[in-house]
N, C-alpha and C positions, 0 to 999 in steps of 0.2 A: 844823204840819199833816203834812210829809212825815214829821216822826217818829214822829206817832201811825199814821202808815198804815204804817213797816216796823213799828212794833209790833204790829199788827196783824195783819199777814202772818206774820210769825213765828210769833203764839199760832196763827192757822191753820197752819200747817206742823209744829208742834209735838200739833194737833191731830187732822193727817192722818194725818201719820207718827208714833203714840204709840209710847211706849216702853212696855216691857213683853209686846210683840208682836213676831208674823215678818211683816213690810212686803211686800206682793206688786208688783213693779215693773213699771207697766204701760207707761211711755213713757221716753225719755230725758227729756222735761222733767220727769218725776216723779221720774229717777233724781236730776238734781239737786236736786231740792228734797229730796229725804230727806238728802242730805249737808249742804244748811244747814240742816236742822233737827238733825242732832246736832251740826255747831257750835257751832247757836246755843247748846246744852247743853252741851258740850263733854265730848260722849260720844266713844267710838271708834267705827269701824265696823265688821258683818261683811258680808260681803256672801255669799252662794246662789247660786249659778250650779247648772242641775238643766236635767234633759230630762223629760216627762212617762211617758216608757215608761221610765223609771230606776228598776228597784227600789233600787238603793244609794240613792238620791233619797229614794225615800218609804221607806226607815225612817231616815235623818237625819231627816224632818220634825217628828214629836215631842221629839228630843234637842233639837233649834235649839229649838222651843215653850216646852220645860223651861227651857234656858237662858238665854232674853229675858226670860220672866216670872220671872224671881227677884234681876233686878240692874238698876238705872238707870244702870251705868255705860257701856253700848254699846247700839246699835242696828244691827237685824239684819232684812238684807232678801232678801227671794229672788225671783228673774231666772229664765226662761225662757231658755236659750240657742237654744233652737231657733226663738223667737219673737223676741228682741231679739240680733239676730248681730253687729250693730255694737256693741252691749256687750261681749260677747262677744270679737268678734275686738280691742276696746279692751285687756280684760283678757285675752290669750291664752290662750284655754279652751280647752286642748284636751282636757277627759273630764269624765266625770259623777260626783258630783258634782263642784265644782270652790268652795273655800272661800277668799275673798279679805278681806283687813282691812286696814284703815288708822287710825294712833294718831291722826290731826292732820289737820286742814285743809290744813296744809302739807308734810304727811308723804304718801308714795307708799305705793301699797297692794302688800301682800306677798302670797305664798301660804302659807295657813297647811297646814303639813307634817306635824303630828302627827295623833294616831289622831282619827277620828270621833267621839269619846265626850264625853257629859258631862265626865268626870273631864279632857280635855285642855284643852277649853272652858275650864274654871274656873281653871284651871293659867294658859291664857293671859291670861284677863281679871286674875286674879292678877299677872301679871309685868304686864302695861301701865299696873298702876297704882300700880305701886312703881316705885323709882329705879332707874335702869341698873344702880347699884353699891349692895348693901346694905353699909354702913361698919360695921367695927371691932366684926367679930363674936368671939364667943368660943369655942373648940374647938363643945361642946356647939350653940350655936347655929351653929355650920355644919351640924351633922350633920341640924338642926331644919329647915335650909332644905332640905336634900336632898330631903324629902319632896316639895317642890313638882315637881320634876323627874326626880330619880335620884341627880342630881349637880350639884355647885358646882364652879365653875373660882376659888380662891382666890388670894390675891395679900398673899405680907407680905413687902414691899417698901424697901429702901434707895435706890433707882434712880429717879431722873427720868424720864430716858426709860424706863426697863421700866413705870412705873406711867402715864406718856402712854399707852400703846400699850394695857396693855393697859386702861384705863377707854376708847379708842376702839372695841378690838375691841363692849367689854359696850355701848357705846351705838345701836351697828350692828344687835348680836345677842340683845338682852338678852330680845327678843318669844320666842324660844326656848331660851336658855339663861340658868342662873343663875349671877351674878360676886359675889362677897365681898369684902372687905378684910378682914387679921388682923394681929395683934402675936401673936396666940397662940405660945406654942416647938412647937408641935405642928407647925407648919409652917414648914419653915428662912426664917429670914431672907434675904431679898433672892431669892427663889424665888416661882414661879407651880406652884399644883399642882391636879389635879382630885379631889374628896373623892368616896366614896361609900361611904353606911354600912358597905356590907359588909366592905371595904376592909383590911385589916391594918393598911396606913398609906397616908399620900398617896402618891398618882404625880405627880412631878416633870415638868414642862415639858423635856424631852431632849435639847434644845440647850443653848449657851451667852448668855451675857446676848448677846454680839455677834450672836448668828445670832437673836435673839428682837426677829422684826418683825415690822410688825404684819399682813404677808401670812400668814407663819409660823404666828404663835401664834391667825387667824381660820382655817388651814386646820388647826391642832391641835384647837379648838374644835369643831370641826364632826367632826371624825375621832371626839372623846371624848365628846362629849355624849349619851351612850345609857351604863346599865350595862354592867357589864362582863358579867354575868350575868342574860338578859331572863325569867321566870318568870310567865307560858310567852311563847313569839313567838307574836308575831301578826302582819297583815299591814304595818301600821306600822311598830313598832319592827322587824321585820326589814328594809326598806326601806330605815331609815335607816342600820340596823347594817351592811347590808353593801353601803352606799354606800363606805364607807370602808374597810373589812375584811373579813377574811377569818370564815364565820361556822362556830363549832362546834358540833354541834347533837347533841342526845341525842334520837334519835326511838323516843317510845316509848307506850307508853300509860297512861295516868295510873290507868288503873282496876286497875290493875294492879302489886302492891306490889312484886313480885319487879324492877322494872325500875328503882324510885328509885335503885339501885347504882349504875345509869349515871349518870342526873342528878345522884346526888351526888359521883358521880368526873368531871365535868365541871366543875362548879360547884368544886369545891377546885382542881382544873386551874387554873382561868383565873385565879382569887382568888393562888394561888400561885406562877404563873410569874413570873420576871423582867419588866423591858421590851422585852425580845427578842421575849417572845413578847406581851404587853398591845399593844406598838404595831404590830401585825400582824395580831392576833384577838380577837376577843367570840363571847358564850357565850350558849346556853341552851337551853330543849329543847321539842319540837313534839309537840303529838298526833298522832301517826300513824295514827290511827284517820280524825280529821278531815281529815287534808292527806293521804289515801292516796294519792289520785291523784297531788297535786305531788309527794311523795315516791316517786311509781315515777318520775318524771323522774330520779331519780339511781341506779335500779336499788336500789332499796329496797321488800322485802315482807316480809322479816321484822323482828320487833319483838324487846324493842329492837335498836337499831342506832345506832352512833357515825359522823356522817356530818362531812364538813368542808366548806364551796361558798364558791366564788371566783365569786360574781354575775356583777363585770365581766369576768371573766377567761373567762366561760363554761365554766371546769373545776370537777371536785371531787375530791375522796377519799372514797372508798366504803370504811371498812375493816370488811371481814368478819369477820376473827375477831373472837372477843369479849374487850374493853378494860372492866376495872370499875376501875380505880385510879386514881388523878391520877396518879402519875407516870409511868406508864404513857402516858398522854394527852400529858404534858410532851413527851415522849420524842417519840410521833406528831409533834408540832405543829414540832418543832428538825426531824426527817427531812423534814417539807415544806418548810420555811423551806430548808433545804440540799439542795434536792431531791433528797433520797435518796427518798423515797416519790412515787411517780410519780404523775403523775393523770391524773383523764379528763376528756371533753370534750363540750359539748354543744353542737347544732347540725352544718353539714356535716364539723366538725372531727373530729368524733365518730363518723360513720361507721363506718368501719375497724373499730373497736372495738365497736360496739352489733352488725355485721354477725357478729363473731368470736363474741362470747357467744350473740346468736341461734343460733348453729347448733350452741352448746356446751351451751343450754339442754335441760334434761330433756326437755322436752314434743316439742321440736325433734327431739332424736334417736332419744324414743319414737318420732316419727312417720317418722321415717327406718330405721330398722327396722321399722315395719310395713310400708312399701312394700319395702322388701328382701325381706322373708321373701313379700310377694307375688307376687313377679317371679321367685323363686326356684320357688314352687312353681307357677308358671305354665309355666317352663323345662321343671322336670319331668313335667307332664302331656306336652306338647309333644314331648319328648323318649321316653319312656317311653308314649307311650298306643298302644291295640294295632294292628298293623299285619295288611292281607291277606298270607294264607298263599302259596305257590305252588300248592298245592291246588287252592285257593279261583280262584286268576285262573286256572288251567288251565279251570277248571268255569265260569267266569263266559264263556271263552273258546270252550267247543263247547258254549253255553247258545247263543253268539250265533248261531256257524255253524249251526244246527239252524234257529233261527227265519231264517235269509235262505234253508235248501233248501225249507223248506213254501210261505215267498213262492214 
């Protein structure tokens, strides 16, 4: 009897919370029951956190729509944070919207980090439902998995401990990055590298087997998991890009042919530098048209422009003359690393420097000679305007004496 009634309960719960839908979460006891009904299916979860005056909110809501109704492998619910706080402040929410998922019943819910879109969505429900480690691929089929992400961290491995470590990192990280195993010669033996198409050849793991732990090669992971060149940046991949690095950015305008020179002398830049300069920077190029405003933050209003920003460092390099060549760009990127090219700074640090150009600015110093040339010829009215005669005050003088004898 008690079996037929959890049976029971479940199809109701499975028929509350259907799949194929965005689940609107109206209690915590509803929150739990939506988690054992994708148990009971052994779906994953996404969870919605949204505020009602959120426009980033409402236009997620038809992507999330799109993506519940075309896959029974997750279920997907949306939360009110301004209405359920204890949720909320469960999951540390702190911004709108705020995307949260969990693989397993017995798995902890992560933040999911990549772009808002369909296309990341399906990426991810892709990786949760494949193995942490896809085994003993072949050149070609590495290159085949790139597409799901950018890039593969591959592994063709002699070493016990280097292949413990790294099939720990892929089991930790695998919801956002993709891990291979190979025999292929394309990739040295007893070596971990990251693949991406564009790529000449793999980039090597930069340590030695000794210094490859699995602190290390999860904070390698996370530094390289983004192309080396983003086409175009957007608000994500930049985020992610220059959580780790340093980012080169071709601001330019796309409608406009004369400028792909930059983008493509950037894009050869990054592809061809050494690891001097890969483990340092990533690449790629912004509308300037779109992101004007963000891009006057670095003193940028002409198009194009080779810009370089240091996120955490709150500096950049603004180089003004114009750079069309890769190695040209090589050359920029070695004078920052040795800081021979100096940079600037944003925030209080930055003062000094934003006060110095303000006053060196055009419009600045037009307006500073038109107050000169004002003051000047105020001088000389002042100076120059006509003065009484002695004449004149003699006559002003027995004008007076004349009217006080008639008094």
């Amino acid at each position: 009897m008690l079996n037929q009634f959890l049976s029971l309960y479940t199809i109701l719960l499975l028929y509350v919370f259907a799949e194929g839908t965005v689940n609107e979460i109206e209690s915590k006891k509803e929150y739990g029951e939506f988690l054992k009904a994708a148990q009971a299916e052994e779906q994953w979860v996404l969870l919605d956190f949204y505020a009602p005056w959120c426009a980033h909110c409402a236009r997620l809501n038809p992507i999330l729509e799109e993506f519940a109704a075309a896959r029974t492998s997750v279920r997907v619910a949306k939360i009110d944070a301004t209405r359920h706080k204890g949720l909320a402040t469960e999951h540390v929410v702190d911004g709108y919207p705020t995307l949260r998922f969990r693989v397993s019943a017995d798995g902890e819910f992560r933040d999911f980090k990549g772009a808002r879109d369909l296309n990341a969505l399906e990426a991810l429900d892709a990786r949760l439902r494949s193995p942490p480690v896809t085994e003993n691929l072949n050149w070609n089929q590495v290159l085949d998995l790139c597409d799901l992400g950018s890039v593969v961290f591959v592994m063709n491995s002699s070493s016990s401990n280097q292949e413990r470590i790294f099939r720990a990192v892929a089991n930790d990280r695998y919801h956002e990055a993709s891990f291979a195993t190979t025999s292929d010669e394309k990739i040295k033996s007893g070596s971990v590298a990251v693949v991406e198409k564009n790529m000449n050849e793999p980039y090597y793991f930069p340590f030695s087997e000794q210094e490859f732990s699995e602190a290390s090669f999860k904070s390698w992971v996370k530094k390289h998991n983004v192309p080396l060149f983003a086409s175009p940046l957007g608000p994500s991949i930049f985020r992610r890009m220059a959580a780790a690095r340093k980012i080169v950015v071709a601001v330019v305008d796309p409608n406009a042919t004369e400028h792909n020179a930059l983008t493509v002398a950037v894009k050869d830049a990054i592809y061809q530098a050494d690891s001097s300069i890969r483990e340092y920077f990533a690449a790629g190029w912004l509308d300037g048209n779109r992101w004007a405003q963000y891009v006057s933050t670095f003193d940028v209003h002409d198009l194009p422009h080779l810009l370089v920003i240091d996120l955490p460092g709150k500096r950049f390099w603004n180089h003004e003359d114009e750079i069309t060549s890769a190695d040209a760009i090589i050359n920029h990127l070695r004078n920052i690393l040795a800081g021979v090219a100096h940079p600037r700074y944003q925030g209080v640090r930055g003062l000094p420097d934003r006060a110095v150009r303000f006053y060196l600015n055009e419009h600045f110093v037009a307006c500073n000679f038109a107050i000169a040339l004002a003051l000047f010829c105020t001088f000389l009215l002042i100076k120059f305007r006509p003065q009484s005669t002695s004449d004149d005050v003699s006559f002003n003088n027995q004008q007076s004496s004349s009217m006080k004898k008639d008094d």
